[in-house]
N, C-alpha and C positions, 0 to 999 in steps of 0.2 A: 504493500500500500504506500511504498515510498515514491516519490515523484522520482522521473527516469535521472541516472547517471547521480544521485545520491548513494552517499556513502551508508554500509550497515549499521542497526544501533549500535551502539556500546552495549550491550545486553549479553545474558549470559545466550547461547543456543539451548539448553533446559527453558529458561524462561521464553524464549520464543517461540520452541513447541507448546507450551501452556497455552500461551494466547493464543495460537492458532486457533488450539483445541476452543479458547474461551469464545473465541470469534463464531463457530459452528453453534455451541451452545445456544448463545445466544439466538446467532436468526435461525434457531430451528426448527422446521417445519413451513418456515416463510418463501420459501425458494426464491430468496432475495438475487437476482440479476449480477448484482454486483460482487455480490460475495462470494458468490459462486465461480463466477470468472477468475478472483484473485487464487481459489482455493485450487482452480484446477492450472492454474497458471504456475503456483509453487508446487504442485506433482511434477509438471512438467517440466522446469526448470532444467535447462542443460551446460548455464554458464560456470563455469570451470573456476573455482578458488583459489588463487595463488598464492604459493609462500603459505600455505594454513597448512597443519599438521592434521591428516584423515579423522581423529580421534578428535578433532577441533572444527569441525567443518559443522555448519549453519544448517545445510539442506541434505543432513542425512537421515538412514533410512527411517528414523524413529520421528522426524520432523515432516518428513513428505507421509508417513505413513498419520500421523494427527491431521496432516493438510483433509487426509484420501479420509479420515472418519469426519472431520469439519463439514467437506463437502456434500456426506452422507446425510449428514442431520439435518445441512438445510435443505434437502428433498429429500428428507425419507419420506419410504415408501411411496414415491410421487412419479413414477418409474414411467405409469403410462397416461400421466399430465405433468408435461414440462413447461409448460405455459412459454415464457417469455429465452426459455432456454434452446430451445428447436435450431436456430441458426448460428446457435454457440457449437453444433456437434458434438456435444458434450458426451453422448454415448462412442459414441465413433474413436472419437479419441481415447477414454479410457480403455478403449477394448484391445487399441494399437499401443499399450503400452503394458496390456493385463497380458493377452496372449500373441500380440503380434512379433514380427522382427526387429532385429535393432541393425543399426547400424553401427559397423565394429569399432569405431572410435567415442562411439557413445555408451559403450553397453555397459560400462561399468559403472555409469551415473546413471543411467533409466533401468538398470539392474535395479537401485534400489525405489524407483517410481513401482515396481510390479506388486506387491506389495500393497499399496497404497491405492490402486487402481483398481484393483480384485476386490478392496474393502468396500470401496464407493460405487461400486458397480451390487455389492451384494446388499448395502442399506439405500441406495435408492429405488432398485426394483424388489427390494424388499415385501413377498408376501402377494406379486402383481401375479405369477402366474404366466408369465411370459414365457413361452416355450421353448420360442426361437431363441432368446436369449441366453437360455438357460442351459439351451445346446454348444453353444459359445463359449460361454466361460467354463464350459464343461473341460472334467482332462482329455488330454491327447485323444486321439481314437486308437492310435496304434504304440505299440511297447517302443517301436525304437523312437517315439518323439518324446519321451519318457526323457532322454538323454538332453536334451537343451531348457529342458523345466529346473529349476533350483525345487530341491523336497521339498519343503516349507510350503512352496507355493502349491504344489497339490492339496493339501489338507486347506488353505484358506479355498480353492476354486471349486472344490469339494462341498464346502459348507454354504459356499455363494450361491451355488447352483439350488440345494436346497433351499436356502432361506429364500429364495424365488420363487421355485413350488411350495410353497411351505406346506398345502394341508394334503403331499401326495405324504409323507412322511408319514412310517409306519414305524412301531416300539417291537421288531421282531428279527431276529436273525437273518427269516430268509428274507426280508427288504434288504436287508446290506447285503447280503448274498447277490441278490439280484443288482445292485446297483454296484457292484463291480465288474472291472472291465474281465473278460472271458479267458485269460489267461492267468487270474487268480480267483476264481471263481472259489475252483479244487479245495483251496487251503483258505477258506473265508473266515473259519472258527479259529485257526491260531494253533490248535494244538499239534500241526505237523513241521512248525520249524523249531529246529533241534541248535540251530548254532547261528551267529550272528553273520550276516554277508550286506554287503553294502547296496546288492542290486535288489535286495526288498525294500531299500530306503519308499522310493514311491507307493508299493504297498501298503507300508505301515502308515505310511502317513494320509492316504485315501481310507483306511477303516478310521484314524481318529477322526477325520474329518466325518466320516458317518455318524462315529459315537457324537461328536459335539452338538451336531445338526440333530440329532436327535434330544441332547440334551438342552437345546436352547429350546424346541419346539414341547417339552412337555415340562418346561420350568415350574418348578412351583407346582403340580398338578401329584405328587407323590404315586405317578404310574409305580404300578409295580412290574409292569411288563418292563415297562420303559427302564427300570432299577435294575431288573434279572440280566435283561441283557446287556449294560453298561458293566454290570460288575463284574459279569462273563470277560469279556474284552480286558475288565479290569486286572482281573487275575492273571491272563496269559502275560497282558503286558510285563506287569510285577513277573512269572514267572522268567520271559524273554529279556529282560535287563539283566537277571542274573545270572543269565549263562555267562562262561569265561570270555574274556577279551584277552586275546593271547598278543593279538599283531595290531597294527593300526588300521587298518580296514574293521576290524570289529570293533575297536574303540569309538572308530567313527561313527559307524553303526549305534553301538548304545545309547552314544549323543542320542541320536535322533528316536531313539525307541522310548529312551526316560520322558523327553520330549511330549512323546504321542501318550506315552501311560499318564503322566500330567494331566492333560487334556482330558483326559478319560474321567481321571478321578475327579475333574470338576464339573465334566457332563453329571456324571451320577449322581454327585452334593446339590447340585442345579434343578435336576428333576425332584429329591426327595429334601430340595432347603426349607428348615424350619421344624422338620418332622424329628431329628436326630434317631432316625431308622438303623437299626443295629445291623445289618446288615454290609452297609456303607460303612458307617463306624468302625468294625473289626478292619475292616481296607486299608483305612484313613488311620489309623491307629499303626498300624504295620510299618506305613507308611512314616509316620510322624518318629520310630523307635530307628531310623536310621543312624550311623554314627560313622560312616564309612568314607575314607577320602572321596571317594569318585563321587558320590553326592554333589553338586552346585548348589548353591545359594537356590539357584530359582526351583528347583526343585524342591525343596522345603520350605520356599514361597506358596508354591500350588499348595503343597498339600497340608498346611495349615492355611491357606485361604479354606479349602476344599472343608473342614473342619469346624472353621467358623462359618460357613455357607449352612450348613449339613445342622449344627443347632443358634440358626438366624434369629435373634431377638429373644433368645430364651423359648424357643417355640413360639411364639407369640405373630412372628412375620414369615412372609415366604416372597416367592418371585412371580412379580408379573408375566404376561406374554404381547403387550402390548408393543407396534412397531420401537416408541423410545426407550422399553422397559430390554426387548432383545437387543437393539443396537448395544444398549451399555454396558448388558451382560458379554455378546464378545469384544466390549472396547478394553473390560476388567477381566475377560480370562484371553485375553489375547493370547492363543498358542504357539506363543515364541517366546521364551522365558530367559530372563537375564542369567548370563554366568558368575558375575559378583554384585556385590550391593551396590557399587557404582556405575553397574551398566545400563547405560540406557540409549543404545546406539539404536536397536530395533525398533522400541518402543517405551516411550517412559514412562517408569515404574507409578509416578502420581497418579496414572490414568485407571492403576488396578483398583481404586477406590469410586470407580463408576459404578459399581454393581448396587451402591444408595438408590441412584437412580429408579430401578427397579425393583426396590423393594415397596409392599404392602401389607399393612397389615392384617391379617383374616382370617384372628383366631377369637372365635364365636365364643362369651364367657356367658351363661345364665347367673343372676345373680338376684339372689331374693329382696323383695320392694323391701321390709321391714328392717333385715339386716344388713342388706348390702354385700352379702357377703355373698362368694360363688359357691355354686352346688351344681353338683353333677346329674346330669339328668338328660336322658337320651333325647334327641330330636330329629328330625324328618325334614329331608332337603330336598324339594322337588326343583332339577332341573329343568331348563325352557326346552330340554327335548323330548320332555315327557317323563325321562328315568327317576327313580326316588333313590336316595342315599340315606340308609341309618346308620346313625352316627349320635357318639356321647359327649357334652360338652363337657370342657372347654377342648376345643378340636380346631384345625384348620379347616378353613372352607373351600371349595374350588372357588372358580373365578366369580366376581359378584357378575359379571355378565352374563354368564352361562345359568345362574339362579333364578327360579322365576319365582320360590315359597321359602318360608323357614318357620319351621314349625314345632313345638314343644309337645313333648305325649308324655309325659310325666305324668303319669293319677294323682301325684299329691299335691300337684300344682293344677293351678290352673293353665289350662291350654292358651300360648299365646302365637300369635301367626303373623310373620311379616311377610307382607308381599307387594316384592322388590318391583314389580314388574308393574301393576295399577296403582299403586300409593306410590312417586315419589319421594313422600316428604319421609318416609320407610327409610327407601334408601339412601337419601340425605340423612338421614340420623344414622343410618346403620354404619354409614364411611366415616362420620367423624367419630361412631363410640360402641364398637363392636361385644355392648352389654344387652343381655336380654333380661327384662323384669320380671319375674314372676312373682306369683301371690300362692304362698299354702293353700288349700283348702280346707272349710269348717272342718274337716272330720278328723284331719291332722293338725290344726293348731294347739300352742301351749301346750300339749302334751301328745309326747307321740305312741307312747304303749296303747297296744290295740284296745286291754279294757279301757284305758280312760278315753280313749279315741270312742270308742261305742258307746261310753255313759252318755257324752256329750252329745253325738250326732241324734241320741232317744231326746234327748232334753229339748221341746219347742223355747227354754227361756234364753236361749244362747242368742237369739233373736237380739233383744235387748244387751247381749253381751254380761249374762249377771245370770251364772248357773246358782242353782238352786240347791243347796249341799243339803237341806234337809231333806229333800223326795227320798236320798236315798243314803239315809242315815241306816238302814237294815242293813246295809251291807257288810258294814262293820260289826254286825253280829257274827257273821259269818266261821267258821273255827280257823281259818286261811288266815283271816285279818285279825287275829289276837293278838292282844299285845303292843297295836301299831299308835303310839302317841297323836297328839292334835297336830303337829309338824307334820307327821304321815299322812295324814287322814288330809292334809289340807294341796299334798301332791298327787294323791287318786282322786280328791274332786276339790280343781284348782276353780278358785272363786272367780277371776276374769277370765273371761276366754277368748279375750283379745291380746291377753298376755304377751311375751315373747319367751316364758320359762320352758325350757329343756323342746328349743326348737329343732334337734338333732331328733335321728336315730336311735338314741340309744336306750329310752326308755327312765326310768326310775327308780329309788332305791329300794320299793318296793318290790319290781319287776326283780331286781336281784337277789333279794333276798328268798322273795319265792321260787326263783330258778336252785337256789342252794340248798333249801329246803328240801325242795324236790327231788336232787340228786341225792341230799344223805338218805330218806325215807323209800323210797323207790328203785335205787339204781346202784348195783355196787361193782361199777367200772372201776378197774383200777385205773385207768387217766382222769378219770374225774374225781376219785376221792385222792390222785395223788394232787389233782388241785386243788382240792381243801386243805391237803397236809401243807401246800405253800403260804392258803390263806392263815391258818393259822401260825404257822411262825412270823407270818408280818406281822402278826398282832400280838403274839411273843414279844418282838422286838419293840410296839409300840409301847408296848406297856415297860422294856426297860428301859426307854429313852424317856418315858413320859410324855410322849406328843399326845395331840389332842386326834382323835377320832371325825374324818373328815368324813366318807361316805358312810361306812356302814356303824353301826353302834356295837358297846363294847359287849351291852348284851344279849345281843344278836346274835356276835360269834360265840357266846357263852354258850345259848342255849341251841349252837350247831352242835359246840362239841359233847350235849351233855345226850342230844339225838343219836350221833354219830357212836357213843359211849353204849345204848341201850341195843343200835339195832347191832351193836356187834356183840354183844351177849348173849341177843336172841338168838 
């Protein structure tokens, strides 16, 4: 953007790949005219730096490769409406530097434009469905053009081509099977290479490129197909790194295969982020226990992103699949991974912190109106394709687009229902405060043991909220209820019943005491009188320490053990 025959900032080249990238940011989604010309005019850049040192140069590959995702965002997904861009040839061009020729005193500066030109070509027709194009950036047709491709760039024109088609894209083996070229068809699963050779290099890196493409298109969706077969991949890879490197040809080689298992293990965290799915985790864990020279930095870059991806927000977030939500996810797992903490020739490391972008959050908590507090309790998700999902909350959701109900079936609640699809104002509340309210019902408030739950629900005066403890003053005749103080009597029939006392499960100290009853009198398991034998030494114990008797009374347990004394006589 500097006026012609002006000298470069003073600025660092890190800081001018930023602004690039800030520049895209910004008019994104604007297909600003302008901007867009500057962006594909620094891809294409062929003027030659003098006197600079390679490792110091302004327009390398990590700077034209920001220019190539800049140019992306301000058309994404706009692939087949370029409005004002048509007579820029802005497709044309990029394709004559994705997979065209070069010419031989250029090639080692538009070497590093390919890159950068395969990215902007895969987030502007992002998602369009374009076929012809899709054939294009596609790899080679034949093995020996295999030969003039750098590896790298199969696995990006791999995932370009996808993210094009995106909804051909199936979670199954034999899709990557099929979407391999026929001369690796044979060995698609992995388990038949035995030793490292360099002329797999494009292989391996056409299956990551499937794995990723798969992992950007079921983000956040906790497929489990999508999971099995990522992890499939995952493991060969892990196994295929560890075989020996004896010569330099295999060391080459493992480069590029740690490379691809990378990418793997952050497809896999991608499809199941936020769930912390044990499955991935054992991978990631394996992966994290490395300790071995030949390890790089970026490799335990990925696989602690891969980890924090895998439990995103505490569970609480996951990943979109929106076009700005996937551009940022491959801008943050870019698969080409720095070799030390200061590299950032390819791609700079700042930009791994894109993957915010596409985070959401869409973990459903039910929480009850009186306490606030969360409780679990199953609910029913009808999606808008008709299907239903049962599910417990607090859970992840799929996508709120794909949602068309949410529904609570809990008996002890009452039934609440949002629906996303005719009430707006639904789904406006639901995006800023993904809490659901429920309310007990009568027959379960203020107390939840079943008898006091069925005294209540008989009782017409609950009406007025003011039970009536005299109707059923007989009770306490009862030979069950001997013994039980005005304290007791006032927890089996609690005077408000709008209460909030013992809104749990678990019942009351009566319910317990007649549960222990009932075992010494009735039942002579040995695990459950070996649980009286521990109740009573706690109360051994309380009585040497002299503490106060918090649930059950002191002669309560007295008159367990004096039970417990007779029926073993008898």
């Amino acid at each position: 953007m500097l006026p012609p025959g002006a000298a470069e900032l003073n600025l660092s080249p890190l800081t001018q790949t930023g602004g690039i990238m800030g520049i895209g940011l910004l008019y994104c989604n604007t297909q600003h005219r302008r901007m867009s010309e500057i962006m594909l005019s620094e891809i294409e850049n062929v003027d030659c730096e003098d006197d600079v040192h390679p490792l110091e140069s302004v327009r390398d590959e990590g700077y034209r490769l920001a220019a190539g995702f800049a140019l992306g965002y301000i058309n994404l997904g706009r692939g087949q409406d370029l409005k004002g861009l048509h007579d820029t040839r802005v497709v044309d061009r990029l394709l004559a530097l994705a997979i065209g020729t070069k010419k031989v005193r250029l090639v080692h500066i538009l070497d590093k434009a390919t890159a950068a030109a395969v990215i902007s070509v895969a987030l502007i027709f992002m998602k369009t469905h374009d076929a012809a194009l899709a054939r294009k950036i596609d790899i080679p047709d034949t093995v020996h053009q295999y030969d003039y491709v750098r590896p790298d760039i199969f696995l990006l024109r791999t995932v370009t081509r996808h993210l094009i088609m995106w909804d051909e894209i199936r979670p199954r083996s034999t899709w990557i099977r099929e979407k391999l070229p026929l001369s690796y068809q044979h060995k698609a699963i992995l388990t038949t290479i035995r030793a490292l050779n360099s002329e797999e290099l494009p292989f391996f890196n056409i299956i990551a490129g499937l794995c990723l493409s798969i992992g950007l298109r079921f983000a956040g969706t906790g497929s489990f197909d999508a999971r099995n077969v990522l992890c499939h991949y995952l493991d060969q890879f892990i196994r295929i790194c560890r075989l020996p490197a004896t010569n330099y040809d295999r060391k080459l080689t493992r480069i590029t295969t740690r490379n691809c298992q990378d990418a793997v293990a952050l497809s896999a965290a991608c499809v199941m982020a936020g769930t912390g799915d044990l499955q991935v985790f054992r991978r990631l864990r394996s992966l994290h226990g490395r300790i071995d020279p030949d390890t790089p930095y970026g490799s335990h870059l990925a696989a602690h992103m891969a980890i924090g991806v895998l439990f995103l927000g505490g569970g609480t977030h996951t990943f979109g699949t929106s076009n700005l939500a996937v551009a940022s996810l491959l801008c943050a797992f870019y698969p080409l991974f720095p070799a030390t903490v200061l590299d950032n020739q390819s791609h700079l490391q700042a930009f791994r912190h894109f993957w915010a972008l596409a985070v959401e959050p869409r973990c459903v908590v039910v929480r009850d109106v009186d306490t606030h507090h969360p409780v679990s309790t199953p609910i029913l998700v009808k999606l808008r394709d008709g299907s239903e999902l049962a599910m417990s909350s607090p859970c992840l959701l799929p996508d709120l687009k794909a949602i068309e109900r949410i529904q609570t079936t809990d008996p002890e609640y009452w039934s609440v229902t949002l629906d996303l699809v005719a009430n707006s104002n639904h789904l406006l509340a639901f995006q800023r405060d993904q809490s659901i309210y429920v309310r007990r019902r009568a027959g379960y408030d203020s107390n939840t043991s079943v008898f006091s739950s069925t005294l209540r629900s008989l009782d017409d005066s609950q009406v007025s909220r003011q039970f009536s403890a005299q109707a059923f003053e007989w009770i306490f005749n009862l030979p069950v209820f001997d013994g039980c103080d005005p304290s007791e009597r006032s927890l089996v029939l609690q005077g408000d019943a709008g209460g909030n006392t013992h809104r749990d499960l678990r019942g009351t100290v009566i319910d317990d005491r007649l549960v222990l009853e009932k075992t010494c009198m009735d039942t002579w398991w040995a695990e459950k009188l070996w649980n009286l034998r521990l109740l009573f030494a706690w109360a051994d114990r309380l009585g040497v320490r002299g503490e106060e008797w918090a649930w059950l009374r002191e002669d309560m347990v007295k008159r367990l053990r004096a039970k417990l004394a007779v029926g073993l006589e008898q």
